[in-house]
TIVO-2410 file (N, C-alpha, C; in nm, 3 decimals):
# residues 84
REC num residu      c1      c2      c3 atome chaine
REC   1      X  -2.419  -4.063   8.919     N      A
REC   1      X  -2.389  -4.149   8.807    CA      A
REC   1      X  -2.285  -4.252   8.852     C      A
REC   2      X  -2.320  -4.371   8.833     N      A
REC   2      X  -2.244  -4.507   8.846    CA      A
REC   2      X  -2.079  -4.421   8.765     C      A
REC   3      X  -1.972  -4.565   8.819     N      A
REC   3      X  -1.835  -4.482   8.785    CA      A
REC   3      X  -1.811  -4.519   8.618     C      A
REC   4      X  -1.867  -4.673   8.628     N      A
REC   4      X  -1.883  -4.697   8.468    CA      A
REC   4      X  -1.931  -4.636   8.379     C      A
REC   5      X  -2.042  -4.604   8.422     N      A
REC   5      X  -2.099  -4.476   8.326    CA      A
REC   5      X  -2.054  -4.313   8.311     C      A
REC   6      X  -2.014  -4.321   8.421     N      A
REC   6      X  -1.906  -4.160   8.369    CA      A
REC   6      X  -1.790  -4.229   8.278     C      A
REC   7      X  -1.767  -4.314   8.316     N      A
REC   7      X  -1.617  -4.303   8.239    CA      A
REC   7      X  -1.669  -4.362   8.128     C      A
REC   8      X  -1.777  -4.453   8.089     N      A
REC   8      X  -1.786  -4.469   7.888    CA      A
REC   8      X  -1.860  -4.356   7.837     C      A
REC   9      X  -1.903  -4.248   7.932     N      A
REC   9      X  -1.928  -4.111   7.857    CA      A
REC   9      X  -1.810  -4.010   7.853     C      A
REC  10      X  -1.727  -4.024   7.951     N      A
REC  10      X  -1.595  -3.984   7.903    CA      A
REC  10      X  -1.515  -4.054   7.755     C      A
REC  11      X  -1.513  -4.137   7.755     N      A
REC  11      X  -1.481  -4.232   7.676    CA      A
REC  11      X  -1.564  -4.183   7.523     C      A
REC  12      X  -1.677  -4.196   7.509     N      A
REC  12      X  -1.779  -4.106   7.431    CA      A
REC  12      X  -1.767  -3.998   7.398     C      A
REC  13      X  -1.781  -3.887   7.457     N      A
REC  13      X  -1.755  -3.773   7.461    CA      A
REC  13      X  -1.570  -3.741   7.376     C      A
REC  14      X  -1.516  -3.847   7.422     N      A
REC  14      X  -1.359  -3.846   7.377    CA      A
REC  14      X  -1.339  -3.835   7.224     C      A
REC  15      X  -1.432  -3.942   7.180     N      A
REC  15      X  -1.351  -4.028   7.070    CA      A
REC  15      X  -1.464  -3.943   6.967     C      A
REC  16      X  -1.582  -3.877   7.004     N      A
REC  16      X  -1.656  -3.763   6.941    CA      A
REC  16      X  -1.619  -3.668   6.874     C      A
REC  17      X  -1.497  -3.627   7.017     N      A
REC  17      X  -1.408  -3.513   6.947    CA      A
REC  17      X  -1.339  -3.523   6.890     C      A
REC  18      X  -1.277  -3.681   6.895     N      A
REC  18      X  -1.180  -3.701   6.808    CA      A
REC  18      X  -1.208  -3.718   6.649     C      A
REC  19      X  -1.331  -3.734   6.688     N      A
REC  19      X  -1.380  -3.786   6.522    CA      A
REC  19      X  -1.453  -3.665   6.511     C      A
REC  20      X  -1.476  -3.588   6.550     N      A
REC  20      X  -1.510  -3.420   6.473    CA      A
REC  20      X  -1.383  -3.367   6.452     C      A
REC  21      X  -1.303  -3.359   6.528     N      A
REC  21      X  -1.177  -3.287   6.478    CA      A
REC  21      X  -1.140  -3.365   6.331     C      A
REC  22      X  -1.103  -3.470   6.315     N      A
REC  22      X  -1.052  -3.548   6.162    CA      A
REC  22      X  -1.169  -3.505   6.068     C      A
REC  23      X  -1.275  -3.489   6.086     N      A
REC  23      X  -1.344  -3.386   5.955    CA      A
REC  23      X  -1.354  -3.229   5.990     C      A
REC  24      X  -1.329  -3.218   6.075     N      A
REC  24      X  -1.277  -3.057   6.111    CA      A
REC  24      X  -1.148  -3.049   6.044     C      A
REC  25      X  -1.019  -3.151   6.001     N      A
REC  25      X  -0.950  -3.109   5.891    CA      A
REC  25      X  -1.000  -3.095   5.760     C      A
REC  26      X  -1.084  -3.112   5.740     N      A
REC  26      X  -1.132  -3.133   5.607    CA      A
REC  26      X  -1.202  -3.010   5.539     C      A
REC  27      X  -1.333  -2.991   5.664     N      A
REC  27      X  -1.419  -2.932   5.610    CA      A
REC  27      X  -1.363  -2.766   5.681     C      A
REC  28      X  -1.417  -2.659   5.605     N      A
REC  28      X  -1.373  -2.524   5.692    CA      A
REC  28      X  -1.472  -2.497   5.744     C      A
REC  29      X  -1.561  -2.482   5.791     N      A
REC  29      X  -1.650  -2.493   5.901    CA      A
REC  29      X  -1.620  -2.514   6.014     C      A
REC  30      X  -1.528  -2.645   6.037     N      A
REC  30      X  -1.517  -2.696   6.188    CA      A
REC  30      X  -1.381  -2.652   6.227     C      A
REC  31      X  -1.334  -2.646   6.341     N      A
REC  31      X  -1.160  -2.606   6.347    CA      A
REC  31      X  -1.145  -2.765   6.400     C      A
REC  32      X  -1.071  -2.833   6.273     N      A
REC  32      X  -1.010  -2.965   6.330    CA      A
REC  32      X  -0.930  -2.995   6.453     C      A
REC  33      X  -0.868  -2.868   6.470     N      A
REC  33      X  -0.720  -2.874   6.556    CA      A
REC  33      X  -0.792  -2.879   6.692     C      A
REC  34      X  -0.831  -2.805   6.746     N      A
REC  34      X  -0.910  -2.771   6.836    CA      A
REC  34      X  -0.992  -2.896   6.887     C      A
REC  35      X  -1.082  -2.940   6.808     N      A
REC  35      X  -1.134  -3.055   6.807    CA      A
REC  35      X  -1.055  -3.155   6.884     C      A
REC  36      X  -0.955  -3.196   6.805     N      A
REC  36      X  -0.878  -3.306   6.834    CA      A
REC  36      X  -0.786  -3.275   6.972     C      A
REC  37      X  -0.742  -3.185   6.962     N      A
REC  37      X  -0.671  -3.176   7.122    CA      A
REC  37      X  -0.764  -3.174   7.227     C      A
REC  38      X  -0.937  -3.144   7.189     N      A
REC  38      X  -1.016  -3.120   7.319    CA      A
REC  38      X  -1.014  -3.316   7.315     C      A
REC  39      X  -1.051  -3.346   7.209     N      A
REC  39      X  -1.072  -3.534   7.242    CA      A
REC  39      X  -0.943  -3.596   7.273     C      A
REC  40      X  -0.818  -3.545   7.265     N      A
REC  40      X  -0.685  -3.558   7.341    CA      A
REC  40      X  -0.735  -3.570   7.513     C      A
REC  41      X  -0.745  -3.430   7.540     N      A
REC  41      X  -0.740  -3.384   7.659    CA      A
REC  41      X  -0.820  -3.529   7.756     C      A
REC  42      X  -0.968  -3.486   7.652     N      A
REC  42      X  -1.042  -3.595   7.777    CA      A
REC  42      X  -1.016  -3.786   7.769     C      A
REC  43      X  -0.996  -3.818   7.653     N      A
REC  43      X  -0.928  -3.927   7.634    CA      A
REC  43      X  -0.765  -3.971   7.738     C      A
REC  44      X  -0.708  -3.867   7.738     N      A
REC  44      X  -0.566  -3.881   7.826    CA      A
REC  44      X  -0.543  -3.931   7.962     C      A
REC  45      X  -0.727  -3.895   8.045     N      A
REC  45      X  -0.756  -3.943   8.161    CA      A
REC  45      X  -0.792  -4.093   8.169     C      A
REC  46      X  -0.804  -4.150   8.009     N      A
REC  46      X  -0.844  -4.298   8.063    CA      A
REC  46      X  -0.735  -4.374   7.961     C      A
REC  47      X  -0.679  -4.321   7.864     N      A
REC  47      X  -0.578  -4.357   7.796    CA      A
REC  47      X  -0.433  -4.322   7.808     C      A
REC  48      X  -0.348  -4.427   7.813     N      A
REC  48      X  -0.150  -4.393   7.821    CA      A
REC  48      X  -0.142  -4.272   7.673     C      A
REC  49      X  -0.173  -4.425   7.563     N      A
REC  49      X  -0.157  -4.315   7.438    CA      A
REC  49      X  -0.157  -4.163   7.469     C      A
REC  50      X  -0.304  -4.148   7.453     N      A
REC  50      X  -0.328  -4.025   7.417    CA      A
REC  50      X  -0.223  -3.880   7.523     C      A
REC  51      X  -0.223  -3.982   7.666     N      A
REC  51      X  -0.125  -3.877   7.763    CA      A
REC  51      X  -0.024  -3.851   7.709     C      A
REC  52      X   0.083  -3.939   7.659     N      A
REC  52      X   0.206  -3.954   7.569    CA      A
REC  52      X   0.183  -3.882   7.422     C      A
REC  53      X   0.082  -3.886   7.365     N      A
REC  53      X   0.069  -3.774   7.208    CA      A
REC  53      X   0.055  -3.620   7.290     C      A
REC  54      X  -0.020  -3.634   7.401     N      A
REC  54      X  -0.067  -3.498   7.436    CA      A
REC  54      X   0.087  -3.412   7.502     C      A
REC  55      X   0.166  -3.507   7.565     N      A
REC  55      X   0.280  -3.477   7.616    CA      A
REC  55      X   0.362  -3.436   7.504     C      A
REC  56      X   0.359  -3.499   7.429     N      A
REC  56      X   0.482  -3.493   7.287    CA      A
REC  56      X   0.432  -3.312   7.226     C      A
REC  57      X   0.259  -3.310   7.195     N      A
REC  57      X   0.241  -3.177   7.122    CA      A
REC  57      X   0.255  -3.081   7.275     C      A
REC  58      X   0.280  -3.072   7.338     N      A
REC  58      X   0.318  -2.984   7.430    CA      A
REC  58      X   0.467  -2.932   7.453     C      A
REC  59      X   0.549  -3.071   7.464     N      A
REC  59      X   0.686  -3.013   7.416    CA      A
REC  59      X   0.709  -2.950   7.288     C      A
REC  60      X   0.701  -2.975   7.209     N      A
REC  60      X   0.645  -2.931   7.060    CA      A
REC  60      X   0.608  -2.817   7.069     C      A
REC  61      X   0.493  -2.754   7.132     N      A
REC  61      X   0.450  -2.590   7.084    CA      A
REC  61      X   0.437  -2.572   7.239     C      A
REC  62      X   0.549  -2.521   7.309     N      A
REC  62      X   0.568  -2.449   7.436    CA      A
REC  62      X   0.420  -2.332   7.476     C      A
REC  63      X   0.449  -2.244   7.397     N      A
REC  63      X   0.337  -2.185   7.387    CA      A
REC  63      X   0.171  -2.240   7.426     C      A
REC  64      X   0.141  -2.343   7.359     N      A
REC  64      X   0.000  -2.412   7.413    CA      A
REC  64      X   0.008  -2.454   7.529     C      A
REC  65      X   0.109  -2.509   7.599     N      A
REC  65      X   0.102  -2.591   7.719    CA      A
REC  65      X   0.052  -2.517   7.831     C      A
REC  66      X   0.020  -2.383   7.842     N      A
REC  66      X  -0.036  -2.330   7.936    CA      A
REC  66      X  -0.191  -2.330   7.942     C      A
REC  67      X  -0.246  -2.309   7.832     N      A
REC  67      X  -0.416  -2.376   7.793    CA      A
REC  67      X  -0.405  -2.505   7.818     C      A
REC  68      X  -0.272  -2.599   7.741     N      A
REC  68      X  -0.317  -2.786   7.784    CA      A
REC  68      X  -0.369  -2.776   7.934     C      A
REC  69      X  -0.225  -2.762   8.013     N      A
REC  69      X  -0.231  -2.786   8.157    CA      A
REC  69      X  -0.382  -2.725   8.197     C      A
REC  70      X  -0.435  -2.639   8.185     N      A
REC  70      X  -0.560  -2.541   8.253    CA      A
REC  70      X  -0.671  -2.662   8.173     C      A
REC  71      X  -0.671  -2.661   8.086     N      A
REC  71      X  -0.790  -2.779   8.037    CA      A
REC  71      X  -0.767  -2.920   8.111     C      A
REC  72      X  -0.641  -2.938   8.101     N      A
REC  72      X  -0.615  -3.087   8.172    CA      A
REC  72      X  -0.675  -3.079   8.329     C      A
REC  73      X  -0.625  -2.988   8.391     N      A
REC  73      X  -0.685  -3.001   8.542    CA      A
REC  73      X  -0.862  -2.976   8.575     C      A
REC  74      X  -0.911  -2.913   8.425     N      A
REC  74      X  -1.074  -2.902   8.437    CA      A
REC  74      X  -1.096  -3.013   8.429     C      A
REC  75      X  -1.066  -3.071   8.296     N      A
REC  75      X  -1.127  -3.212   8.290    CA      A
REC  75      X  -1.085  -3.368   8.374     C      A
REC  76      X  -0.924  -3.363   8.425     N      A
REC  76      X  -0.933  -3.411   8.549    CA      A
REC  76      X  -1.039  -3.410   8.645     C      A
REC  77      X  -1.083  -3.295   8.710     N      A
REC  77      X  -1.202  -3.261   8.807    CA      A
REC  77      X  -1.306  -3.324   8.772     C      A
REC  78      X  -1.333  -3.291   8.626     N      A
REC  78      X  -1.444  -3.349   8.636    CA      A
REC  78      X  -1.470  -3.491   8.600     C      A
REC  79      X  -1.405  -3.553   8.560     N      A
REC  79      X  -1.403  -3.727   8.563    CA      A
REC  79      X  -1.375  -3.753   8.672     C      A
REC  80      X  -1.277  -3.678   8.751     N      A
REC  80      X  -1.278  -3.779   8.917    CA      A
REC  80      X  -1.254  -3.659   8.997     C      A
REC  81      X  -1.391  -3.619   9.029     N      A
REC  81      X  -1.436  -3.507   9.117    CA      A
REC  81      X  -1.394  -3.562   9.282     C      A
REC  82      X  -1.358  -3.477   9.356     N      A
REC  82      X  -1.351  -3.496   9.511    CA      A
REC  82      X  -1.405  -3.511   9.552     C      A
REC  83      X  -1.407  -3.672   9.665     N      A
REC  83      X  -1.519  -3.682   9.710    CA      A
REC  83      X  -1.523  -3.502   9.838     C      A
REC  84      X  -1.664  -3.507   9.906     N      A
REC  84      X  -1.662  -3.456  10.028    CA      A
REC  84      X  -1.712  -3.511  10.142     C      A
***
């Protein structure tokens, strides 16, 4: 896959979650929270914002930052995999 096209499906994939999580507050069906930190996570690799909100709820709830970091370095990998 061309690099443009990973990254506006990153980009895609981002703003998906972001917009399922904001009716995941709404509705009880979906877990909003969840939602929105996964469209955090992958958004953070192509956005300042979102690194800086994601940084802020991490100082904030000590506790999560050990799932952030472990999700952050998956989805690092996989937007900009090593070459070999």
């Amino acid at each position: 896959m061309q690099i443009a096209g990973k990254k506006l499906l990153v980009l895609l994939v981002g703003w998906v979650f972001v917009a399922l999580g904001v009716v995941g507050l709404f509705l009880p069906v979906l877990q909003g929270i969840l939602f929105l930190l996964g469209g955090l996570f992958i958004l953070s690799s192509e956005y300042v914002w979102a690194h800086r909100l994601l940084a802020k709820i991490k100082k904030q709830f000590p506790a999560v930052t050990v799932r952030c970091e472990e999700a952050s370095r998956k989805a690092q990998a996989w937007v900009h995999p090593r070459s070999r």
